[in-house]
C-alpha positions in Angstrom: 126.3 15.9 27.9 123.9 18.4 26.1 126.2 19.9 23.7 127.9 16.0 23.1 124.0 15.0 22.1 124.1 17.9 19.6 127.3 17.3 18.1 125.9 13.7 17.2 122.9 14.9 16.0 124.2 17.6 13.7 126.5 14.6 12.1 123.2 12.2 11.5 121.4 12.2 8.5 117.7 11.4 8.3 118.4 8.3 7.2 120.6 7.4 10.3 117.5 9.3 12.7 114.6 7.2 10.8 117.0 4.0 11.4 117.9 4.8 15.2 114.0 5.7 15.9 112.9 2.6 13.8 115.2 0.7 16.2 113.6 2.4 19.1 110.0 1.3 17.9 111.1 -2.3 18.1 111.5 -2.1 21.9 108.2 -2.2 23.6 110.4 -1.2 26.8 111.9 2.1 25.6 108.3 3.2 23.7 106.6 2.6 27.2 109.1 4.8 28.6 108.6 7.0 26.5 105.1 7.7 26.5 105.5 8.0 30.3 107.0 10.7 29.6 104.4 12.5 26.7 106.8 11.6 24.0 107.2 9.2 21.4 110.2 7.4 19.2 109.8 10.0 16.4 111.7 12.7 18.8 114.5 10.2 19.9 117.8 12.2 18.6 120.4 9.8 20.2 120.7 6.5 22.5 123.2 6.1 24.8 124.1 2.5 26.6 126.7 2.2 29.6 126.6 -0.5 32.1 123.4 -1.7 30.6 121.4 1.4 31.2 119.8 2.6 27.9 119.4 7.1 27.9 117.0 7.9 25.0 117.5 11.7 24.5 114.6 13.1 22.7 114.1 16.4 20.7 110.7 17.9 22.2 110.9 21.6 21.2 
């Protein structure tokens, strides 16, 4: 999965980042999540949504 995030990432441009985190932002769900976690919708790289179940994957070094 790791190395299928990457390959996404490496194809955005800071555009699509700023867009996909903006989008984040919006969902008071996913930013609660993801300060439970010490992080925040700045370091979100890539989403993923199956079955209804949202994945955030976030950059954090």
């Amino acid at each position: 999965m790791r190395s299928k995030v990457e390959n996404v990432v490496a194809k955005a441009s800071e555009d699509d980042l700023r867009r996909l985190q903006q989008s984040v932002e919006a969902s008071p769900e996913a930013v609660s999540a993801l300060k439970a976690k010490g992080l925040s919708s700045s370091q979100v790289v890539a989403v993923n949504l199956t079955n209804g179940i949202l994945t955030l994957f976030a950059k954090t070094a």
